[in-house]
C-alpha positions in Angstrom: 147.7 99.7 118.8 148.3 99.7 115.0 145.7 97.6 112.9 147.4 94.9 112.3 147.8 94.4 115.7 143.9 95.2 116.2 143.5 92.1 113.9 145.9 89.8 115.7 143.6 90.9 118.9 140.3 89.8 117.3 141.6 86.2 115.8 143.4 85.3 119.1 140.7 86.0 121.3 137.7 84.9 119.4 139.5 81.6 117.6 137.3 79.6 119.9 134.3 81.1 120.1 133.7 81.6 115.9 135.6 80.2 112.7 138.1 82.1 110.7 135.0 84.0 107.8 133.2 85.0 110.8 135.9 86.8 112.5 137.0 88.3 109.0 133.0 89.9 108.4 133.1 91.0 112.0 136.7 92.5 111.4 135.0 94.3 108.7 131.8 95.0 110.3 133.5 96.5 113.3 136.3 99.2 111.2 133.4 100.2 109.3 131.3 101.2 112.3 134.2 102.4 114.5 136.2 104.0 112.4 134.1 103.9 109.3 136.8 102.4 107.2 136.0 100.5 104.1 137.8 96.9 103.5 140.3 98.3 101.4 141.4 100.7 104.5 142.3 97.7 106.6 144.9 96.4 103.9 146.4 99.5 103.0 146.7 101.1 106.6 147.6 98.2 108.3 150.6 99.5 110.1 148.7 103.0 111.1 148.4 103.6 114.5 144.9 103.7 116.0 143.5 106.1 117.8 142.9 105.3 121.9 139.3 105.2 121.5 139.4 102.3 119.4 141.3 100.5 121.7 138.5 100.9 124.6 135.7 100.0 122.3 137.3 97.2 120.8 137.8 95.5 124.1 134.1 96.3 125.0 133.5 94.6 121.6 135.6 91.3 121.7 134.1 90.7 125.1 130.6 91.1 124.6 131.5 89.0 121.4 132.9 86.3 123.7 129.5 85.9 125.8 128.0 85.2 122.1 126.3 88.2 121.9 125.4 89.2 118.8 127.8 91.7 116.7 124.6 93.6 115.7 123.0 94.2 119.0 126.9 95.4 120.0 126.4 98.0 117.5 123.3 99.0 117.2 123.1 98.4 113.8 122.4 95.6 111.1 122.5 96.2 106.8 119.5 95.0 104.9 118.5 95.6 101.4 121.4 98.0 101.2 120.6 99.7 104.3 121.6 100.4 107.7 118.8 99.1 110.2 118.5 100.0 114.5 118.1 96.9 115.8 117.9 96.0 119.6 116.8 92.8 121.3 113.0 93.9 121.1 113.8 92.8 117.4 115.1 89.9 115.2 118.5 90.1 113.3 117.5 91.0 109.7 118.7 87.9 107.9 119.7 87.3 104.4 117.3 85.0 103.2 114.5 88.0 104.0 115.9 90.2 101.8 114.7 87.7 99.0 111.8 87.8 100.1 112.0 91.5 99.7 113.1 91.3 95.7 110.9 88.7 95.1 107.9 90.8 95.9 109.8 93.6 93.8 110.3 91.7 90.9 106.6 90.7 90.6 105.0 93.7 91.6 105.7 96.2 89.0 102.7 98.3 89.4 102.4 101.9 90.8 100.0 102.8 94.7 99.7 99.2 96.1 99.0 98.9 99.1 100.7 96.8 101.1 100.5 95.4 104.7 103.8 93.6 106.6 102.3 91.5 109.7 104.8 91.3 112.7 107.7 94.1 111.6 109.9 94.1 113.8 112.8 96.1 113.0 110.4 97.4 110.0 113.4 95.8 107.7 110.4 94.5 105.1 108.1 97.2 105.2 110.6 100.1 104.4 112.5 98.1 101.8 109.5 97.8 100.2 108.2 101.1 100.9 111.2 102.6 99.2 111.4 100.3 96.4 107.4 99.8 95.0 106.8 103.0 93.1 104.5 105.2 94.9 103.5 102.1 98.0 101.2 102.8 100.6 102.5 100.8 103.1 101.6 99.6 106.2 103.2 97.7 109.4 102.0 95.9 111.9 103.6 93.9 115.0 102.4 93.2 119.3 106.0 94.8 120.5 105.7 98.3 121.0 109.1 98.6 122.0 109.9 96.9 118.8 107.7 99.7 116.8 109.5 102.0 118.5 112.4 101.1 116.8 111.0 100.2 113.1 109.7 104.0 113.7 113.4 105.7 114.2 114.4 103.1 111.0 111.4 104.8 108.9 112.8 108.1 110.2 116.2 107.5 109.8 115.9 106.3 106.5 113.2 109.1 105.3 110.6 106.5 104.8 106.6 106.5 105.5 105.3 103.6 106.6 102.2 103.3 108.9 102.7 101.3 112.0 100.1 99.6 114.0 100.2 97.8 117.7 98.6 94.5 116.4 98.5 90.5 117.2 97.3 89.0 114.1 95.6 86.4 116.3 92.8 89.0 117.4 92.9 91.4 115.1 89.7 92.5 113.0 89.7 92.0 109.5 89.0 94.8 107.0 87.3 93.7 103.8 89.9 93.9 100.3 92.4 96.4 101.6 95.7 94.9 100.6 97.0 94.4 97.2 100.0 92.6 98.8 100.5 91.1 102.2 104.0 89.8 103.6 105.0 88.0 106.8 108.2 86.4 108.3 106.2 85.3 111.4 108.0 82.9 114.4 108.5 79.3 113.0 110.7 77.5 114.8 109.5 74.8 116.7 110.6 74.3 120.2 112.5 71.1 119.0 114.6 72.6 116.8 116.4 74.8 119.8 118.5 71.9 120.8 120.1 72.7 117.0 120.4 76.6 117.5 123.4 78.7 118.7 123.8 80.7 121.4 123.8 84.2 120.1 120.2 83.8 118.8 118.5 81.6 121.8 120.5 83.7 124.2 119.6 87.4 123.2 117.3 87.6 120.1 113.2 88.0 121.4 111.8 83.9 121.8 108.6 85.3 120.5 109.4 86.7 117.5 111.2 83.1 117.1 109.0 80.1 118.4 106.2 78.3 117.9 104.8 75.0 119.8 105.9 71.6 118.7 102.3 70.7 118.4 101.5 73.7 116.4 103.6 75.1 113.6 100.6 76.5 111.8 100.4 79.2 115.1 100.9 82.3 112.9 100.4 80.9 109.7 96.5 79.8 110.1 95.3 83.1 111.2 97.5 84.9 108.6 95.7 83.1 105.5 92.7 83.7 107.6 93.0 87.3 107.2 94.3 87.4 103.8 91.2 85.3 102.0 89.2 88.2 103.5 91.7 91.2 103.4 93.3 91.3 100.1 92.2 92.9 97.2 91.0 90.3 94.2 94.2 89.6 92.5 96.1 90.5 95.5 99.2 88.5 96.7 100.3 87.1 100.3 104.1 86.5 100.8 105.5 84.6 103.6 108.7 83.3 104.8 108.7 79.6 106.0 110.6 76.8 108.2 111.8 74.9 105.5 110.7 71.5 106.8 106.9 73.1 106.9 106.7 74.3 103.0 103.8 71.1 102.4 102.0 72.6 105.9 101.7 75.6 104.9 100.8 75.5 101.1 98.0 73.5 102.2 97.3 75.9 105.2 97.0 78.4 102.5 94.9 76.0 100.0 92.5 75.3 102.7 91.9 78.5 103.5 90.6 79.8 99.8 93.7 81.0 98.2 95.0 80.1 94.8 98.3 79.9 92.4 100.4 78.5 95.7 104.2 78.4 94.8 107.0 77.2 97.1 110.3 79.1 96.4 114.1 78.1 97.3 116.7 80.5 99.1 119.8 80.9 97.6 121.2 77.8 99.8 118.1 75.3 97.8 116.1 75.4 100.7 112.4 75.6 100.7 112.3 79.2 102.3 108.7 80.9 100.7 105.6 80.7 99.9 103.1 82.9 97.6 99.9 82.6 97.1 97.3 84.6 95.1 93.4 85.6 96.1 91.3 84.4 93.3 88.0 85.3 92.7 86.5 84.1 89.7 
């Protein structure tokens, strides 16, 4: 099997399961991990013969891809914030839009040994972004999966980073008194409604309860988390959350009601009402 031919084998047997981009990142995606090839490497070498293995695993690949499970949990492997992150179906996808969250909180933190606390890790994609980025962080993560700190553990490792991880449920958990200078959470947000809208590949294989909340409660995670933050951060200190974009109203006065101050709602790079900030305030 040459390349090009490897190519000709994705598009005709994924044409109806994905449109042309998405086939084109997964090419990409997949040369990269296999073969470790960069873009480039697919154009110039496209009538190099392959070697067997690739064959096999490319098979393995484009059928698993055909049940619409997810390229990522295939691999192994998902980038964020410039990195390679283990994921595995204990733990969300890393998407995007989070790693705004993660340069937002960059951007206006500028200051040296914060401490900062990310609620519900999973893959530990926020809390050792940040960890490597905030000069000098002390940084701690929390989430209920242990098998999904078992793997935000082997990320910190992997990537050289020391965060503290904690087996938590934000629902029960004791408050400490002004510990945090920043606080971030992407907890579940989508309502039970909204599955009916959802593909496959995420309602099929990523963990529901990293993903949903009750139709008749949205605020779930979000009450408990400005709960802990009027009490837990530091005067001055900052919450950070990501948001269903049809809740941003529900939340900022979630957050309102529950003592904090300076609420902003902020856009994603498609417009959409994706985060919201809030400061502690003590006057």
């Amino acid at each position: 099997m040459t390349t090009r031919e490897a190519i000709l084998l994705l598009r005709s047997e994924l044409d109806t399961c994905y449109d042309s981009r998405e086939i084109e990142g997964m090419t990409r995606v997949i040369f990269e991990d296999v073969l470790l090839w960069q873009p480039v490497d697919i154009v110039i070498r496209e009538n190099e013969q392959l070697p067997e293995f690739f064959g096999n695993r490319l098979t393995n690949i484009i059928e698993r891809l055909k049940q619409n499970e997810p390229l990522q949990y295939i691999l192994g492997k998902a980038r964020f914030h410039g990195h390679s992150f283990a994921v595995t179906p204990a733990t969300l996808i890393p998407r995007p839009e989070t790693e705004q969250l993660v340069d937002m909180i960059i951007d206006e933190n500028p200051s040296s040994d914060l401490e900062v606390l990310d609620i519900g890790t999973g893959s530990g994609c926020i809390a050792i972004s940040l960890a490597r980025a905030l000069k000098f962080a002390q940084v701690t993560a929390t989430d209920i999966s242990p098998d999904a700190l078992t793997v935000a553990q082997q990320n910190a490792t992997a990537l050289k980073t020391r965060v503290k991880f904690l087996e938590q449920d934000i629902l029960t958990c004791r408050t400490p008194s002004e510990a945090w200078d920043i606080i971030v959470s992407n907890p579940p947000y989508i309502t039970e409604k909204e599955k009916a809208a959802m593909e496959r590949n995420v309602l099929d294989y990523e963990p529901a309860s990293a993903l949903f909340v009750p139709d008749d409660d949205p605020m779930l995670f979000y009450r408990p988390i400005a709960a802990y933050a009027i009490r837990a951060l530091k005067n001055g200190g900052r919450l950070y959350l990501e948001i269903n974009c049809a809740m941003a109203q529900q939340v900022s006065d979630t957050l309102k009601w529950s003592g904090l101050s300076n609420i902003q709602v902020h856009n994603d790079f498609n417009g959409n009402n994706r985060f919201v900030s809030a400061t502690k305030i003590i006057d």
